[in-house]
Every structure is written in structure tokens, then in C-alpha cells.
C-alpha positions in Angstrom: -12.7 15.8 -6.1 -15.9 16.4 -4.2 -15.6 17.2 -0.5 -18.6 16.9 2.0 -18.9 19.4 4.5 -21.2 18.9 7.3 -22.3 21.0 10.1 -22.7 19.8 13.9 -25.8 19.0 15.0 -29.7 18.6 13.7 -32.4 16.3 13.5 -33.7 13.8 10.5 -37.4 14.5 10.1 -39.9 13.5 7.3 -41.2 10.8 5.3 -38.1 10.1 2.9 -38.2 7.8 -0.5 -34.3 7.1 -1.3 -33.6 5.6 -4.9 -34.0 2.1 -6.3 -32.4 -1.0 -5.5 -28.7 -1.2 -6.7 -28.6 -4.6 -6.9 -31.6 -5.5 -8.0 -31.4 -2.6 -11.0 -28.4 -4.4 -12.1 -30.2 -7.7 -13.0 -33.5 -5.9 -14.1 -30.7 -4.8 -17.0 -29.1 -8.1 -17.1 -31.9 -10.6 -17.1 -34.5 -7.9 -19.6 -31.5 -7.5 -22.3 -31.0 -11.9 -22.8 -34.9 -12.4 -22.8 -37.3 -12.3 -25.4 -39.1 -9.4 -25.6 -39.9 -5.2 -24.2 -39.7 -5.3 -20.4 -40.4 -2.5 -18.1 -38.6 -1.8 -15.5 -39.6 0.7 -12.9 -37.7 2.5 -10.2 -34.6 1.4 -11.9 -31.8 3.1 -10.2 -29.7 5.9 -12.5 -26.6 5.9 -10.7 -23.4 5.1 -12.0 -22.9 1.7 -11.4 -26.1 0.9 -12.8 -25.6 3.0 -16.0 -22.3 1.4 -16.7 -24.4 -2.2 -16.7 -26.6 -0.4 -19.1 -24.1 1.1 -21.2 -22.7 -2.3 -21.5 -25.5 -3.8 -22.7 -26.6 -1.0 -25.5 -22.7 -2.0 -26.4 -24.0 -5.3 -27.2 -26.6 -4.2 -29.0 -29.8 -4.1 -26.8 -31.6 -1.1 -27.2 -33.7 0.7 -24.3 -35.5 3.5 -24.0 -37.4 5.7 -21.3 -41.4 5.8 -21.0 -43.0 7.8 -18.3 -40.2 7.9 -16.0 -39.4 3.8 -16.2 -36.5 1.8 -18.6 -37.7 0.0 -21.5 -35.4 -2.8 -22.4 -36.1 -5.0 -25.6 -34.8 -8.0 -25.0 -32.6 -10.5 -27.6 -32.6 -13.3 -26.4 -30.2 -15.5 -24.6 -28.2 -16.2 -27.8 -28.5 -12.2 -29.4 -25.8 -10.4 -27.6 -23.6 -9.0 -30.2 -19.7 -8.6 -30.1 -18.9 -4.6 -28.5 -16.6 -2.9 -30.8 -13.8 -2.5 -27.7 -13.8 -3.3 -24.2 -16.8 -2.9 -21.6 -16.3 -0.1 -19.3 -17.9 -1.1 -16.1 -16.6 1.7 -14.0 -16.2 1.3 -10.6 -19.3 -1.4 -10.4 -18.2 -5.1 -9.2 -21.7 -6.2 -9.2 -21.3 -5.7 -13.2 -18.1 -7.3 -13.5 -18.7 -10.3 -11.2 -22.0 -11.2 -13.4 -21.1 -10.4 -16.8 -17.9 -12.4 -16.3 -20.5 -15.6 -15.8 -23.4 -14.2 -18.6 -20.0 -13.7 -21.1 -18.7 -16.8 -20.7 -21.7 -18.6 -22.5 -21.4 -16.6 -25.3 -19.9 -16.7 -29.0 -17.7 -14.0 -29.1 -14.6 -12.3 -27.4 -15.2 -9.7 -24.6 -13.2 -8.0 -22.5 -14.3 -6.5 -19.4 -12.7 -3.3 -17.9 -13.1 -0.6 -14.7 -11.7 2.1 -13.6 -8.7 1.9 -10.9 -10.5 1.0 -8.1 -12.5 -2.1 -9.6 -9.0 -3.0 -11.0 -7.5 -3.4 -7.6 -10.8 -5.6 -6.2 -10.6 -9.8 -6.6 -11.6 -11.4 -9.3 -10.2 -14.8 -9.0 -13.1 -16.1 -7.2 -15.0 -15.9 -10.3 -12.5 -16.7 -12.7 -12.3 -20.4 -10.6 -15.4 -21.2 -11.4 -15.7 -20.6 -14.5 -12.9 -21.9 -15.3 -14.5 -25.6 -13.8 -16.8 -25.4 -16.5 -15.1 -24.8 -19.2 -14.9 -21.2 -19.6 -11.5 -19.4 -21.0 -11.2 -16.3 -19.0 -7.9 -14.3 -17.6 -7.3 -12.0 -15.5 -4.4 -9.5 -14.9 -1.6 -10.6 -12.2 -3.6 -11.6 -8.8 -6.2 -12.4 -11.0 -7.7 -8.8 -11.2 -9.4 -7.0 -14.0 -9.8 -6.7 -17.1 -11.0 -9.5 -17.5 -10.4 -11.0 -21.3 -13.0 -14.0 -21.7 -12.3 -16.0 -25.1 -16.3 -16.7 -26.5 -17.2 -19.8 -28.1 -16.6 -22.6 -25.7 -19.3 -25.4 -24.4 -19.5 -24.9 -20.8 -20.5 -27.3 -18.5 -22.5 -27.6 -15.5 -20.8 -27.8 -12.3 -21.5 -28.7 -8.7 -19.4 -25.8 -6.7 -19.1 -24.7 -3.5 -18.0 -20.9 -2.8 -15.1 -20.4 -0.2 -17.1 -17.3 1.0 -21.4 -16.7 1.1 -21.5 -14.0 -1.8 -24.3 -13.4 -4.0 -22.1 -11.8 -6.6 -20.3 -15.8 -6.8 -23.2 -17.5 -6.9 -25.3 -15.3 -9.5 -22.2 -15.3 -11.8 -22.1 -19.2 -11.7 -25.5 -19.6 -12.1 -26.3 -16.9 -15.4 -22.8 -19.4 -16.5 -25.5 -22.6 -16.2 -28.3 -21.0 -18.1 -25.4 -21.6 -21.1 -24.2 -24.8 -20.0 -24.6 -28.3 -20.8 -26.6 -30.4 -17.7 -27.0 -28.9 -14.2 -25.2 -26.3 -12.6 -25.5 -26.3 -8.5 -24.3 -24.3 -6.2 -23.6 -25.2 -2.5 -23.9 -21.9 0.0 -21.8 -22.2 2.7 -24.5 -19.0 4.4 -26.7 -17.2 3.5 -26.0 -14.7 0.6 -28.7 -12.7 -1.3 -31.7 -14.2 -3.1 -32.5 -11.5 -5.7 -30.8 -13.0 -8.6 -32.9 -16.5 -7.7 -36.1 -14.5 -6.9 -35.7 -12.6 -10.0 -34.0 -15.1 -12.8 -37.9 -17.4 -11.7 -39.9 -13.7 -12.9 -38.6 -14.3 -15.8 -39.4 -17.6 -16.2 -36.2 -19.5 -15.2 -36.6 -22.7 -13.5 -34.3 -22.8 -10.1 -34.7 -25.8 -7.4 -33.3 -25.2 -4.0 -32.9 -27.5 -1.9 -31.5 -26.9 1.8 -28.4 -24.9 1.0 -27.8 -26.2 -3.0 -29.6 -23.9 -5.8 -29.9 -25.9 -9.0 -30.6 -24.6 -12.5 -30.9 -26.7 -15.5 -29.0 -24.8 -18.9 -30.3 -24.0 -21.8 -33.5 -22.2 -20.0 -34.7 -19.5 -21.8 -36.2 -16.0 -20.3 -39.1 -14.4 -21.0 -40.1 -10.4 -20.8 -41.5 -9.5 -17.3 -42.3 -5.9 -15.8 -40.0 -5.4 -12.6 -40.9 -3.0 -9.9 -37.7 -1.9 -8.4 -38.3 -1.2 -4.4 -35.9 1.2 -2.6 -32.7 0.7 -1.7 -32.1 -0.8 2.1 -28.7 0.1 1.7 -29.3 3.6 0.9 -31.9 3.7 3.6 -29.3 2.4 5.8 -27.7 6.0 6.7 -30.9 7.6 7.1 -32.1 5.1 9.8 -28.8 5.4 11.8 -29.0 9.4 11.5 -32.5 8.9 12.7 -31.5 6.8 15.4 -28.7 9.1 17.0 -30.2 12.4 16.1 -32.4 13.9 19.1 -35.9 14.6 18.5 -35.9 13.0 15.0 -38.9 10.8 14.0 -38.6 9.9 10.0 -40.4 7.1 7.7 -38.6 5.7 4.5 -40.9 4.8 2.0 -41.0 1.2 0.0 -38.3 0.4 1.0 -36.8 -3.3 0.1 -36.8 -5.9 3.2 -35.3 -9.2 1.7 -34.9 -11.5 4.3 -31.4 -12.0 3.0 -30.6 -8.4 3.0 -32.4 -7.3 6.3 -29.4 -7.7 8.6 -29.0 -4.0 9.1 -32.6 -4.1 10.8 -31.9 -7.1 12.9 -28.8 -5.2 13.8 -30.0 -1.8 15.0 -33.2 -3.3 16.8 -30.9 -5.5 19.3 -29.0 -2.4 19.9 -32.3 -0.7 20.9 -33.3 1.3 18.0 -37.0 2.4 18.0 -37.7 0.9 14.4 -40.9 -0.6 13.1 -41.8 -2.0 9.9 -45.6 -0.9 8.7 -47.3 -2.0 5.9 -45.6 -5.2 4.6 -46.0 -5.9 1.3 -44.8 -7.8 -2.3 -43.4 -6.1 -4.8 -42.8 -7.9 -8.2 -41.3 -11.0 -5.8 -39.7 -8.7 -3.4 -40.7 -7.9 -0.3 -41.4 -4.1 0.8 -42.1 -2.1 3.9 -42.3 1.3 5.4 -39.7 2.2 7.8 -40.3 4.2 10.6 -37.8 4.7 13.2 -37.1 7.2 15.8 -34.3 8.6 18.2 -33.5 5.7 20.2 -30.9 5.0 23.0 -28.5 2.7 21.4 -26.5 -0.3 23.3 -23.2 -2.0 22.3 -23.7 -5.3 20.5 -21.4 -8.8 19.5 -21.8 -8.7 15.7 -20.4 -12.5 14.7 -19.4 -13.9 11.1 -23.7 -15.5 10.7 -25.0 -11.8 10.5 -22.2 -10.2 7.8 -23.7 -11.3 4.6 -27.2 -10.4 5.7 -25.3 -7.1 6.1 -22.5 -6.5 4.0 -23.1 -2.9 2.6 -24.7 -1.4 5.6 -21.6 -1.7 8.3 -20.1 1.6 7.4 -23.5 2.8 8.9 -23.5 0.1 11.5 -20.2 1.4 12.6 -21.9 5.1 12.7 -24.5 3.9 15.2 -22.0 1.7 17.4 -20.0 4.7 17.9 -22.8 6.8 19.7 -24.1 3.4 21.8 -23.4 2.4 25.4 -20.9 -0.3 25.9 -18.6 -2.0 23.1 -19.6 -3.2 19.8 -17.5 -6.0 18.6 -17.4 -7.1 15.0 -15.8 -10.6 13.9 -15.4 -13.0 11.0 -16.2 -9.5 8.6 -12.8 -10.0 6.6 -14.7 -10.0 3.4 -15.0 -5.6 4.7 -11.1 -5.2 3.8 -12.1 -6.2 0.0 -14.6 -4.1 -0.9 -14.4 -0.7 -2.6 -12.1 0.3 0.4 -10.7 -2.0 3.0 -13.8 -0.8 5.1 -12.6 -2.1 8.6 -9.5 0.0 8.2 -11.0 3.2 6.9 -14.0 3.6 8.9 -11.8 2.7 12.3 -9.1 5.2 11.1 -11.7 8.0 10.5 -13.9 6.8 13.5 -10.5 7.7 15.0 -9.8 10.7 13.5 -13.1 11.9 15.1 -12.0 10.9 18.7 -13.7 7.3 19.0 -11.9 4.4 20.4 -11.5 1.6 18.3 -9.4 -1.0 17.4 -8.8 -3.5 14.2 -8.0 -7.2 14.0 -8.1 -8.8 10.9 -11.6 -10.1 10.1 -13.3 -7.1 12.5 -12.9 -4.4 14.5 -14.5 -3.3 18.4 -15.8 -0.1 18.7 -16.0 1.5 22.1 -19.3 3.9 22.1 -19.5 7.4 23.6 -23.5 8.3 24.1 -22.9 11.5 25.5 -24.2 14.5 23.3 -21.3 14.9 21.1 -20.1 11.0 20.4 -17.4 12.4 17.3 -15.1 15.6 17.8 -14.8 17.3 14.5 -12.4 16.3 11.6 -11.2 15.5 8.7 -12.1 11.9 7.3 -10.9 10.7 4.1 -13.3 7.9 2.5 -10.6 6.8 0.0 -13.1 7.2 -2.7 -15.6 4.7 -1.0 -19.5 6.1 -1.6 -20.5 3.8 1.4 -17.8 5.6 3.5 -18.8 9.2 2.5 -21.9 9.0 3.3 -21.7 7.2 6.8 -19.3 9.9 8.1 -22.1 12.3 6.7 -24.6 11.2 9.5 -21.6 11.5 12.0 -22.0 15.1 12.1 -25.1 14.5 13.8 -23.8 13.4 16.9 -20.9 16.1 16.4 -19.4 19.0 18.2 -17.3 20.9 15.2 -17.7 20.6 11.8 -16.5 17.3 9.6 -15.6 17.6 6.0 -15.0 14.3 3.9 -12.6 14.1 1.2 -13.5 12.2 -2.1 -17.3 12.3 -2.3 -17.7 12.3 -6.1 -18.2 8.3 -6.1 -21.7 8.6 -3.9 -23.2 8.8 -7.1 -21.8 5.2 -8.2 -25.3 4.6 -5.6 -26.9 7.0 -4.5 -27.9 10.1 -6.9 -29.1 12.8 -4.9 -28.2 12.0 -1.5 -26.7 15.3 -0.6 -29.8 17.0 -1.7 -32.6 14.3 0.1 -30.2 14.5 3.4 -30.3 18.2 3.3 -34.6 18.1 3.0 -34.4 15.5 5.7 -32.4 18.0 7.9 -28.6 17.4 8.1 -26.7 20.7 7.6 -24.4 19.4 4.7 -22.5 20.9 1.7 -21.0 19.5 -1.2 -18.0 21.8 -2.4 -15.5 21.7 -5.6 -17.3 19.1 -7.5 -14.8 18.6 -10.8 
């Protein structure tokens, strides 16, 4: 496995363009491979994670190919998947599995959807419910876990359903369910959860009504070829801008980068701690909207972080954490249990390494409070394991900014599942790291 080994000290410098959207390559795959006609999609993330949703697909028999640097995807149809000979790997992707469970359950045939160890260990019951309202015929290993064995051929139907937890990964498998099923499919958000599978499903021609908190989409919609325009990753961004913001003397602008209203919690965040960010030239994106990031060393403040500002930041709190660490005061996270599920229980990793690295913190169950040390050196060195957790890795990585001995990380290799590259852009930016005994 890969270790990171980063060097104390430095500065982030630069103007920076990290990869494409994760999520939003996902459903560029997704929503191109059931419409009718060649879509371009440009930007499209080639990370792991994404390529497995790809892979999937050519499985199914949808063909793409490369043009110029972009993905060319000729669509099928809604009804022109075709049966894969075995199982569909998704790797370590949950994004994959949560929405192909719902896109698989309207179709004709069998499927059987698969991961490696670590998606096998993450919940899956909370789609399987669902589905299983509407009709669908879909199992999952003991604690309702993958694979995921979904029996084709059933009439679904539409549903009115409430989610025990905001999740954009619920409601987009519930709703690509409805485009099969008979009558309406609604969905009731109990907060605020990502908008790009609504944003992106009407590019393609889909009708969707929201009204107040309820999304509803009539079935039997059919999608129609579009061009998407994939804007950088905020989550990727994420590490840079809290590197940035506890680095001396560093001054860096991310390019294009993706500010969703529904993702930009991460902003919203660092700016009340103090952070010296500023968004310049806002713009649209193929439905999306994008900015430049510029952001600057800044003299962070603890912040209350409370259960109304986790979805609008799920991904981003390993970073979050990063930044607490080297503020005045106390952060204090709550109502985040939805961190212990992810591809680590991220409350209890990041606090044990934040630990490890000589920062008070302590855990309760939905959250964690972080007591921050703004003096030069905020992290003594160490040795953090990120239990195979990209989001983890590459938190820690920005840690040895603020540092005063070397830190290596254990388990790297799954940075890639996101962010291709990253060791090589943080390097250009200016943080002293190696990556050692790649397998």
C-alpha cells in the first residue's frame, strides 16, 4: 500500500485547476448511457470511482469513446441497457451503487451489483427500503449490505417517501426508480441534500417539479442527448483552500471550480472562522454554477458546526477538521453521525489521528470538538493511518503544513478513487510531499 510522506512546513502558491466533479461525472455517465443519442461530456473526472460507473455501463452495452480530451457516450435509451454477463464491479464507489441500485430496478433483466471490501461494509438498506415501496425485488447481504442482487422485470410504482436522513445519494436513487415507474414518484427532504441529479436529470430533458421541500417526477420520461461541462471538484478544492488558509505567506486561486449552493458549506464554513476567501468571476456552467477561488493565509477562529450545515458539507469535514485544528478557541461539531458511515467512520479516524499529531479532541457520537492550537506548529509529527479513506489521506497531507516533524500516512493508494494526480498538483502548489511503495 501507498504511504504519503510529508515534510514540515511550506507555503501553497499558484493558480491551481483540481479535477472534475465526482459527483456530477457519475451522472454525466449515468444520465448520457439511458438517453437517446452521442453526448459529450467534458471535464469528466478519470478517477476510480468514476471509471468503475463507466465500466459498468460499457458492461451494459453502451459504448463511449474519447474525442479531444472529452467522453463520448452514445446513449440507448431508457429501455436499451442490456443484461452484463456477471456482476457489476463498482469498486469502492457508493455513489455508483446507491444510483444504479434505483436505475436497475426499472429494468428487464437481473443484475447484481458488487464492490470491493470497503463498499461491502457501507449501508445499503436505506435504498433497498425504497425501492422495495415500489415494487422493486432487491437484496442485500446480512445488515442489508452489498452485493446487491436486484431481480429485473417488475412494474414499479411511484411512491411518496420521505428519507430518514437528507442524502442526495437516497433521493437520486429514488427518483432515476420513478423515471421507470408507473404515476408520480415524490420525495419529501427532510434538509437540504445536493441538487445536481435534479439540475442535471432537467439538461437532459426530464421534467422535475419541486415544490417547498417535495421533488416530483412523473415516470416514463424519456432523456435526450445534452453536452455537459463538468466544473471542478469543491471537494477536491477543499484541501487546497485549508492548506492555503494555515500556510504562512500562501496566496493561491483554484480555477472553475463548482459552487452549488447545496454543496458550498465548506465556504460558508471557513469564511465564519475568518478565512480570507473570495469568490471572483461567478459564472454558469451547463446548469452549474462556477467560480474562481482565491483565498489567502488567514487567522482562523473556533466555530459551533450544528446538524443544518453537514449536508451542505459532507465530504469536506476531513478538511474542516484540518483547519479547526490550527484556529483559536474550540470547534464543535454536532448532529454529523452520518461521518461514522462513510468510507471510514470519519469522526473516529480523523480525531484519533488529529491525536496522534498532539491536538486535543474528543468524540461523541454524532460529532466531535476540536480544541485548536494557532501557534506555528499546530500538529507534532506522526504517524496517521487513514484506514484506506482518500478523504482522510489527503487532509492529514495539508497537516504538515502547520507541522513541526515529518508525518507519513499509511494507505494512500485509494486517493485516486477522487482525486488523480493530487500528489503531483500539491507538490507544484508547494507542499513538500512523497508518495512511497506504491504496489
Amino acid at each position: 500500500m501507498r504511504q504519503f510522506e510529508i515534510a514540515p512546513g511550506g507555503r501553497l502558491s499558484g493558480h491551481l485547476s483540481v479535477p472534475g466533479d465526482k459527483s456530477i461525472s457519475h451522472r454525466a455517465i449515468m444520465f448520457a448511457a439511458i438517453a437517446d443519442g452521442r453526448s459529450r461530456i467534458s471535464g469528466f473526472l478519470e478517477s476510480a470511482d468514476c471509471l468503475a460507473t463507466l465500466r459498468a455501463f460499457a458492461a451494459m452495452g453502451v459504448s463511449h469513446s474519447e474525442d479531444q480530451g472529452d467522453l463520448i457516450v452514445d446513449g440507448v435509451g431508457r429501455h436499451g441497457l442490456q443484461k452484463p454477463d456477471g456482476a457489476l464491479d463498482l469498486g469502492n464507489s457508493g455513489t455508483s451503487m446507491r444510483l444504479l441500485s434505483g436505475l436497475m430496478a426499472g429494468q428487464a433483466f437481473d443484475s447484481v451489483l458488487s464492490g470491493d471490501a470497503g463498499l461491502s461494509r457501507r449501508p445499503m438498506a436505506r435504498v433497498i427500503e425504497p425501492l422495495t415501496l415500489m415494487n422493486a425485488d432487491i437484496q442485500g447481504s446480512e445488515g442489508g449490505r452489498a452485493p446487491l442482487q436486484i431481480r429485473g422485470g417488475r412494474a414499479l410504482a411511484g411512491i411518496d417517501y420521505t428519507p430518514p436522513v437528507a442524502s442526495a445519494q437516497i433521493k437520486s436513487c429514488v427518483l432515476l426508480a420513478g423515471l421507470y415507474a408507473d404515476g408520480v414518484t415524490r420525495v419529501n427532504e427532510p434538509g437540504v441534500s445536493r441538487d445536481h441529479t435534479e439540475r442535471m436529470l432537467g439538461a437532459f430533458g426530464v421534467g422535475i417539479e419541486r415544490k417547498g421541500c417535495q421533488l416530483a417526477l412523473a415516470g416514463g420520461q424519456e432523456l435526450h442527448a445534452f453536452d455537459v461541462a463538468v466544473p471542478a471538484d469543491l471537494s477536491s478544492a477543499a484541501f487546497f483552500m485549508v492548506g492555503a488558509c494555515i500556510a504562512s505567506d500562501s496566496a493561491l486561486t483554484l480555477r472553475g471550480v463548482g459552487v452549488n449552493p447545496t454543496r458550498r458549506g465548506i465556504i460558508e464554513i471557513l469564511q465564519r472562522m475568518g478565512a480570507d476567501l473570495l469568490l471572483r468571476d461567478e459564472r454558469e456552467q451547463a446548469g452549474e454554477p462556477v467560480a474562481d477561488i482565491e483565498i489567502r493565509s488567514s487567522e482562523l477562529r473556533g466555530v459551533d458546526i450544528g446538524a443544518d450545515e453537514v449536508e451542505l458539507a459532507i465530504d469536506e469535514f476531513p478538511a474542516i477538521f484540518i483547519a479547526a485544528a490550527c484556529a483559536s478557541g474550540t470547534t464543535r461539531l454536532t448532529g454529523a453521525a452520518e461521518l461514522r458511515v462513510k468510507e471510514s467512520d470519519r469522526i473516529q479516524v480523523m480525531a484519533d489521528g488529529l491525536a496522534t499529531l498532539g491536538v486535543d479532541v474528543s468524540v461523541a457520537d454524532d460529532g466531535l470538538t476540536i480544541i485548536g492550537r494557532p501557534e506555528e506548529y499546530s500538529f507534532s509529527g506522526g504517524h496517521v493511518h487513514s484506514h484506506e479513506d482518500h478523504r482522510i489521506a489527503m487532509a492529514f497531507a495539508m497537516a504538515g503544513l502547520r507541522a513541526s516533524a515529518p508525518i507519513t500516512i499509511d494507505d494512500c493508494d485509494f486517493v485516486d478513487t477522487s482525486f488523480p494526480g493530487f500528489v503531483e498538483l500539491a507538490r507544484s502548489a508547494g507542499l513538500d510531499i512523497q508518495s512511497r511503495g506504491m504496489s
